[in-house]
C-alpha positions in Angstrom: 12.2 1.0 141.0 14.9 0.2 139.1 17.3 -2.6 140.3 20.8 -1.7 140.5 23.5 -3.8 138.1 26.9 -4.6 139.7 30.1 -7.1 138.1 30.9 -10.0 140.8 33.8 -12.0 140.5 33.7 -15.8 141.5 37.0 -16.8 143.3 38.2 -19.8 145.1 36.9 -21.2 148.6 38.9 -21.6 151.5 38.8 -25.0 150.7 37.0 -26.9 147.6 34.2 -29.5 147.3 34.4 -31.7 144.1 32.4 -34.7 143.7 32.9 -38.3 142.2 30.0 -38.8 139.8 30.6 -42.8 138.7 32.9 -45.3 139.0 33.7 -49.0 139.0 30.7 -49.0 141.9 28.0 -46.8 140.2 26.9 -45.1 137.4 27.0 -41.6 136.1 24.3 -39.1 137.1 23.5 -36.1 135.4 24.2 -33.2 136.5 20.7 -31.2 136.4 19.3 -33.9 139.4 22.9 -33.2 141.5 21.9 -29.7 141.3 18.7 -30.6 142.3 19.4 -32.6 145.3 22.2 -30.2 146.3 21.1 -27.0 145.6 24.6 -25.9 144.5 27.4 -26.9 142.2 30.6 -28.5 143.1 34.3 -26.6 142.1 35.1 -30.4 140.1 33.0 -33.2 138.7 35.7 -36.3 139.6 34.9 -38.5 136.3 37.2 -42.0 136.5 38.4 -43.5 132.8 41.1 -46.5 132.3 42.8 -46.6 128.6 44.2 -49.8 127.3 44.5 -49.8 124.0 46.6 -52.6 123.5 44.8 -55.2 125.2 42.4 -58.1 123.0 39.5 -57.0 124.9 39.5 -53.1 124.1 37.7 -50.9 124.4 34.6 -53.5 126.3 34.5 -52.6 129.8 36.6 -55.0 131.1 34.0 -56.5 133.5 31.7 -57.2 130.1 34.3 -58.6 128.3 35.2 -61.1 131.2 31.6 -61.4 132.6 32.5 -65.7 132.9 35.4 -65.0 134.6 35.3 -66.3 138.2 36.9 -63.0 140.0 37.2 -62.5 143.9 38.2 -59.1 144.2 37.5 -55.9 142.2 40.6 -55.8 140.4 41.2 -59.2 139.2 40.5 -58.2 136.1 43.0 -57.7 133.1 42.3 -54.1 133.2 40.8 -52.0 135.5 36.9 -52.0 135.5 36.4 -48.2 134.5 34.3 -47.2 132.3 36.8 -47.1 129.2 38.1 -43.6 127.7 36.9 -43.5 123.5 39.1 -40.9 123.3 43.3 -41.2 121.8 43.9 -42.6 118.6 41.3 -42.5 116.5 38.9 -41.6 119.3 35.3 -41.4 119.2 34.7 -37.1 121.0 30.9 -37.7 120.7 31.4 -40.6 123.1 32.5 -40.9 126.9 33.8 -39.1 129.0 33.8 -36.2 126.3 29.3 -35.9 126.4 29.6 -35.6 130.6 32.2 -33.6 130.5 30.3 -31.0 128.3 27.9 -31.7 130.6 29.8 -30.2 133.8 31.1 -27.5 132.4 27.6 -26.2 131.0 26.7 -26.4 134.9 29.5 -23.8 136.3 32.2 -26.8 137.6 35.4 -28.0 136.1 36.3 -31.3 135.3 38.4 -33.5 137.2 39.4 -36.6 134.8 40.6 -39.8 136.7 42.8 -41.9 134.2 44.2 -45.3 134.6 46.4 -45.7 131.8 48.3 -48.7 130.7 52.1 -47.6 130.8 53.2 -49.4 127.5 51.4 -47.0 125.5 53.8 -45.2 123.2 53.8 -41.4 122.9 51.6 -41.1 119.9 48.7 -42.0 122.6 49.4 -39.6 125.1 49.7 -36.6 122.8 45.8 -37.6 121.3 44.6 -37.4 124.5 46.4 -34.6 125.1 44.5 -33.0 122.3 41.4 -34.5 123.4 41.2 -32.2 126.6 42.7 -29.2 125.3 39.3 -27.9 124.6 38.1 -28.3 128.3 39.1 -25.1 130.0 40.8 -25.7 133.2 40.5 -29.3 133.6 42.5 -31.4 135.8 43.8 -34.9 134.8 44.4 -37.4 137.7 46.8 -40.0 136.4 47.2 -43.5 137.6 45.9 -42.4 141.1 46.9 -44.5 143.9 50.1 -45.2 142.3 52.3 -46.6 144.9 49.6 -49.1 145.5 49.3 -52.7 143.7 45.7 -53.7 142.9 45.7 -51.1 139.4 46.7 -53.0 136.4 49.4 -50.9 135.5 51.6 -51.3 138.9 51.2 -55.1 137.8 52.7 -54.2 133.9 55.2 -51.7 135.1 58.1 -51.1 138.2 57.2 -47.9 141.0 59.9 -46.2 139.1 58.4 -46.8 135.5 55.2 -45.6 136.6 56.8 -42.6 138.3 58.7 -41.9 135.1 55.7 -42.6 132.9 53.6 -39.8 134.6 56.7 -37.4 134.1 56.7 -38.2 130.9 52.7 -37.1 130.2 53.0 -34.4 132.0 55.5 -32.9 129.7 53.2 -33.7 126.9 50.4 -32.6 128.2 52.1 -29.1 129.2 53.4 -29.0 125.3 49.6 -30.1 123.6 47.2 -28.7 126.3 48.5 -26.1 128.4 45.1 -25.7 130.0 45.5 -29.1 131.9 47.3 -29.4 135.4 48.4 -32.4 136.4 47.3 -33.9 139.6 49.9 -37.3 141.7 47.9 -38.9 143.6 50.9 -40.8 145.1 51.9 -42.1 148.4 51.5 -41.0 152.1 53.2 -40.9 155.2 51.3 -43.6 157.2 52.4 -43.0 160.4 53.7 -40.2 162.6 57.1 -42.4 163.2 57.3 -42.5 159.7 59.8 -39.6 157.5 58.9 -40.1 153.7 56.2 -41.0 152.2 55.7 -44.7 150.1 58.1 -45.1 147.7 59.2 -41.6 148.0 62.6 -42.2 146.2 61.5 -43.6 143.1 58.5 -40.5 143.3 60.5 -37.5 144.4 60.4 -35.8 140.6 57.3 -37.0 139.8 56.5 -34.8 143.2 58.2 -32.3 142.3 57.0 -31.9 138.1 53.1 -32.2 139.2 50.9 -29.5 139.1 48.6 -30.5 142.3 49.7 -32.7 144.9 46.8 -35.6 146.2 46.4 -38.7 148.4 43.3 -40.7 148.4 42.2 -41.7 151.9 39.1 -43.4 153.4 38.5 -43.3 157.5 36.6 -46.5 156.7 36.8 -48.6 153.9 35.2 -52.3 153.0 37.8 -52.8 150.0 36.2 -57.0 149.6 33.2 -54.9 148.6 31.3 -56.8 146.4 32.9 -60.3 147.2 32.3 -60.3 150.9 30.3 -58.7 153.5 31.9 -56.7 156.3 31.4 -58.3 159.3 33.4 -57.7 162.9 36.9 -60.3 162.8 36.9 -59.8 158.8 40.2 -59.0 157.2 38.3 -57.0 154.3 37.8 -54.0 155.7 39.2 -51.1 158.1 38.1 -48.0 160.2 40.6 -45.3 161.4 40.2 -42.6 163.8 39.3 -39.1 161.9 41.7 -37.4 163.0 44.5 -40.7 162.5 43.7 -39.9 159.2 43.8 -35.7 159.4 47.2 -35.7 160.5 48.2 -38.4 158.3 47.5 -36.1 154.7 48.8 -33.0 156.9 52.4 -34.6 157.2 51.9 -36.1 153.7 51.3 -32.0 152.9 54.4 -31.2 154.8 56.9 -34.1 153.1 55.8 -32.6 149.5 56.7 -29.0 150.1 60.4 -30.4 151.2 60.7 -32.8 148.4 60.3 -29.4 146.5 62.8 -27.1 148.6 60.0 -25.5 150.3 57.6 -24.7 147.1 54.1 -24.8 148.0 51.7 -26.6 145.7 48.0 -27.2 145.6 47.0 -29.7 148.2 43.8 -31.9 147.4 42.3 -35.5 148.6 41.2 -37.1 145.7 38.9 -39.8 147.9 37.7 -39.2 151.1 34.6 -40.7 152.6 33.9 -42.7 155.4 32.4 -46.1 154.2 28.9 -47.5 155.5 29.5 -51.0 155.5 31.8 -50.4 157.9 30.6 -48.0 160.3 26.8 -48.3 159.3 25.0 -45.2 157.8 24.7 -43.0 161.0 28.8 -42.6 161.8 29.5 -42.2 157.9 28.3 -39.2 158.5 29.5 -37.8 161.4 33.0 -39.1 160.4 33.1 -36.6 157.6 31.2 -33.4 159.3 34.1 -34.0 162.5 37.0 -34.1 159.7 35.8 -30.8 158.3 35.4 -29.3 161.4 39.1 -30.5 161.4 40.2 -28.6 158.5 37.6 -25.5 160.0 39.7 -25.3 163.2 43.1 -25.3 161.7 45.4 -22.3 160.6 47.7 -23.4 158.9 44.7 -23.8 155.0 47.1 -27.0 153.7 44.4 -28.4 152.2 42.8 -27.1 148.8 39.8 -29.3 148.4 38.3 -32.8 148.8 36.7 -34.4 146.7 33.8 -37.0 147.9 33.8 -40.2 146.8 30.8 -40.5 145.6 27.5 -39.2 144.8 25.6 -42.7 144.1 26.4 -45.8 144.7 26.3 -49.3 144.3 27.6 -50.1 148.0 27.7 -47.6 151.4 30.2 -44.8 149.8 27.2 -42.4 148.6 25.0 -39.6 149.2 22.8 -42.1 147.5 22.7 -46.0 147.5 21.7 -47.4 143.8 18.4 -49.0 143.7 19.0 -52.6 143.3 16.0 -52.5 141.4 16.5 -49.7 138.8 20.3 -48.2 139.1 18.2 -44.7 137.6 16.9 -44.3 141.1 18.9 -43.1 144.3 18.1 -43.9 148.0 19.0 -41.3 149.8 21.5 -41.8 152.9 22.2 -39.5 155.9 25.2 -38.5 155.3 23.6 -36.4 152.2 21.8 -33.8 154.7 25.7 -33.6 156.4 26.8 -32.9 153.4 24.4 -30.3 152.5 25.3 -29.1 155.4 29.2 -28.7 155.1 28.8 -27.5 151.2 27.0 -24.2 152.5 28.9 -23.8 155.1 30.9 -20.1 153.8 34.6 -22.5 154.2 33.2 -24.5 151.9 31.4 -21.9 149.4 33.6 -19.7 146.6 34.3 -16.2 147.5 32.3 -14.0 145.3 33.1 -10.3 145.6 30.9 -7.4 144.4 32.5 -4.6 141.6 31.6 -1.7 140.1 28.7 -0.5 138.4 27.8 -2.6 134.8 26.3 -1.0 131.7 24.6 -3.0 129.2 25.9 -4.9 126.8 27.9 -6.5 129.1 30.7 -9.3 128.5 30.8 -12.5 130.6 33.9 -14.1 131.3 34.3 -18.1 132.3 37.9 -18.7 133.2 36.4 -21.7 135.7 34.5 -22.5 139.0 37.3 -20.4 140.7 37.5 -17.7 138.2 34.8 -16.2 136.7 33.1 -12.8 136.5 29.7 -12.1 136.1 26.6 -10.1 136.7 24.2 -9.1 140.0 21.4 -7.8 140.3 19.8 -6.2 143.5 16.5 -7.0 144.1 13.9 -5.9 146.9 11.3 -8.4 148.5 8.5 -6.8 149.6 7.8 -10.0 152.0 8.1 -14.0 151.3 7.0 -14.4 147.8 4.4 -16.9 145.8 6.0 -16.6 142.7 9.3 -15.5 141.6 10.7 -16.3 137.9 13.1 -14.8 135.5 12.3 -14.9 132.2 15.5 -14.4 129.3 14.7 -13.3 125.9 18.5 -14.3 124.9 19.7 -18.0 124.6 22.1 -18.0 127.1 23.5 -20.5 129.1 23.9 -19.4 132.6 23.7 -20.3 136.1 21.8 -18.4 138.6 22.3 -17.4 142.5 19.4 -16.3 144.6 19.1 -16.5 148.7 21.3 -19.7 148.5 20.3 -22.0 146.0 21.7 -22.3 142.4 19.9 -22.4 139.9 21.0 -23.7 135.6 19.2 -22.0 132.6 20.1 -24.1 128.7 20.2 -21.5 126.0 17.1 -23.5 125.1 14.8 -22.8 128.1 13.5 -19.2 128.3 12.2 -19.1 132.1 13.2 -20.5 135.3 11.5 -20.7 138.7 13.6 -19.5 141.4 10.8 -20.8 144.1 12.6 -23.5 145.5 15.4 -20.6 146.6 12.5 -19.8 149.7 10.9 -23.0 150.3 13.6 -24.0 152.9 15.2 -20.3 153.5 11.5 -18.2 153.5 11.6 -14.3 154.2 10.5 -13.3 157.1 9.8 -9.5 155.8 11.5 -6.7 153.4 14.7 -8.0 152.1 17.2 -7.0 149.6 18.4 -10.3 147.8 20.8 -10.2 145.0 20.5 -12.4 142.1 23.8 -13.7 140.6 24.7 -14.5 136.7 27.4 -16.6 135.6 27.9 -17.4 132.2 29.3 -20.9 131.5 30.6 -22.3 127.7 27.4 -23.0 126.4 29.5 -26.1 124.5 30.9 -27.3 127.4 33.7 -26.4 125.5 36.0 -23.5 124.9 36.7 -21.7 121.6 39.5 -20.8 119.7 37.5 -17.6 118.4 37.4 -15.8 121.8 41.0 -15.1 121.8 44.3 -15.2 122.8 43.4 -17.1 125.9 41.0 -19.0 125.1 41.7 -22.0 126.6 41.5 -20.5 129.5 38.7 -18.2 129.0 35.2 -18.6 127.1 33.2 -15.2 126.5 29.5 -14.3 126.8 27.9 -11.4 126.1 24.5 -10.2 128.0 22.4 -7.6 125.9 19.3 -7.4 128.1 18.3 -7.9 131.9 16.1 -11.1 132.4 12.5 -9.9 133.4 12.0 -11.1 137.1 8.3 -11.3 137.9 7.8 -11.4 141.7 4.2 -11.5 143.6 3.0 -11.9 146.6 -0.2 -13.5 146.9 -2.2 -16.3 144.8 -3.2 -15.2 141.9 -6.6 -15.8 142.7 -7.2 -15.2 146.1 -8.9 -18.2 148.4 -12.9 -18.3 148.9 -13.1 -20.6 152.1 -11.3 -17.0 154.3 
């Protein structure tokens, strides 16, 4: 029989997951083993970049460059210990972030670039990096996140009210050079429920008001001596909040935004959120975050339009995964990692993707993002639990594939890919109909000016043929000890 062909459109969840992939505390993993240990891809890949161009030591990591220097907290450096953007003037776009950014994109997520950026930088900078991300679809750009704090180098080279001006400032360029781009503040909060306006909400109100997406960064435990000192009970390193302290904290942070902006209603995101294990020890990390997301379950009022989890592996207790000391390749898997599988196919958590009509072949794919994209289904009976089950593509496509659950990433390079591990935790327990979902990602990573008008929005694929999808049921040689 015949399966039946239908378009699907990929929307937005009631509220997002992203994830941090690498920081000043671990290193970047690839996307192909998240996939793998997840089972499904994120809305946003957080990436987090500083960019000092003018300082002697540029572009070293700064941690490299001042590896003698006797330092007793994380951000005694000159700059911030990022990995170092090799983008702007005269940038390097074969180099980082650009290669992992590629990378997320191929795998169905958007970017999410973090930024530290040293203030001083005349415009000539801003508008090459500008131009370095106008190629990236619907990224966002996080700029000098926690910015009514004091530990980032740039609060020491600049007043509250230059760095509030500065960000204006890019975000006009950026609208002008990459349109594409919104602009995320990750700016201050209202600590308290005595408290009226948020941290230095007067020298902030237009940056609040120009940005795109509005943010806070919040940790219900956090062990900020980390790696200087140890957390013990008495320390002054290191806190723990109640959960929901810190829910109703970013609600009324929510609520202040919309009336710095006269009532207008922007995106709402946390930029960090975790729960840290030195703190509360690997067992309440992870109930911390599943009763905050109950939280946000249980509310009506949908303020909130993602989170993004800080991180996936680690060199401390904020992971999925703590970093082998012995080979930083290697992840040790924590519990809060099965939580978070948990909460991440939880349907709250999952995009909405809606069934259309009828498709004919040759069909055209469009990418507009993880929260708009329209692609292809496909109906498929199961007689029973299978053995094997494989799709097989004689085009070289880059796609990612939906079946029963699990997702699944094809390169335009790899012809056939085993959809197995879709039953091994989620088998069949008789006839099923099970639809098999197509979405067609930049096979660049990047989007191109020859698919349009909108391109930098939208990237364009065009499916010819079905895959073939061999199913059976049994071994293929049956056993001789029954």
């Amino acid at each position: 029989m015949e399966n039946k062909v239908y378009r699907i459109h990929m929307g937005a969840a009631q509220c997002a997951v992203d994830l941090g992939d690498g920081s000043e505390r671990g290193e970047y993993v690839d996307q192909d083993y998240i996939l793998t240990r997840l089972g499904r891809p994120h809305r946003a890949i957080n990436l987090m970049y500083c960019y000092y161009p003018l300082d002697k030591e540029w572009p070293q990591r700064i941690s490299e460059a001042c590896k003698d220097k006797q330092v007793s907290f994380a951000w005694d450096y000159p700059y911030d210990d990022y990995f170092t953007y090799k983008g702007g003037i005269n940038g390097d776009l074969s180099d980082e972030p650009f290669k992992y950014m590629r990378e997320i994109r191929r795998h169905g997520q958007d970017v999410i670039l973090t930024l530290t950026i040293d203030p001083n930088v005349p415009d000539e900078h801003l508008v090459a990096i500008a131009k370095d991300v106008s190629t990236f679809g619907r990224i966002q750009m996080r700029i000098n996140h926690e910015c009514t704090g004091n530990w980032f180098s740039f609060n020491k080279r600049a007043t509250y009210q230059q760095i509030a001006d500065f960000y204006v400032r890019f975000h006009k360029i950026i609208k002008e050079y990459a349109p594409n781009v919104s602009t995320i503040l990750c700016a201050g909060s209202i600590e308290g429920p005595d408290f009226k306006h948020i941290e230095k909400e007067e020298e902030f109100t237009e940056a609040v008001r120009t940005t795109d997406v509005w943010s806070i960064d919040k940790y219900m435990s956090l062990h900020w001596g980390w790696p200087y000192d140890i957390a013990e009970r008495g320390g002054k390193s290191h806190n723990r909040l109640a959960v929901k302290e810190v829910y109703d904290m970013a609600k009324r942070s929510h609520k202040r935004f919309t009336e710095l902006c006269d009532g207008t209603v922007k995106p709402m995101v946390l930029s960090e959120l975790n729960s840290d294990g030195d703190v509360t020890g690997a067992y309440e990390q992870a109930e911390m975050l599943k009763l905050f997301c109950d939280m946000l379950k249980a509310d009506n009022d949908r303020w909130l339009t993602g989170f993004t989890l800080y991180q996936f592996r680690d060199r401390g207790r904020l992971g999925l995964e703590i970093e082998d000391p012995n080979n930083k390749n290697v992840g040790i898997e924590q519990p809060i990692m099965k939580t978070y599988k948990e909460i991440i196919n939880d349907e709250f958590f999952l995009p909405e993707i809606k069934q259309g009509e009828k498709a004919e072949l040759p069909v055209k794919l469009r990418w507009g993002g993880s929260e708009d994209a329209e692609g292809l289904a496909i109906k498929i009976k199961f007689e029973k639990d299978p053995v094997f089950c494989e799709v097989t593509f004689e085009e070289n496509l880059n796609l990612m594939l939906e079946i029963n659950g699990r997702w699944f990433y094809k390169s335009p390079n790899v012809k056939t890919i085993d959809l197995m591990s879709a039953f091994y935790n989620n088998r069949l327990s008789g006839e099923t109909e099970l639809t098999l979902k197509i979405l067609a990602p930049p096979a660049s990573g990047e989007n191109d000016p020859a698919d349009g008008d909108d391109w930098r929005t939208n990237s364009y694929t065009t499916i010819n043929k079905l895959p073939d999808i061999r199913i059976r049921y049994e071994a293929t040689e049956l056993s001789k000890d029954r």
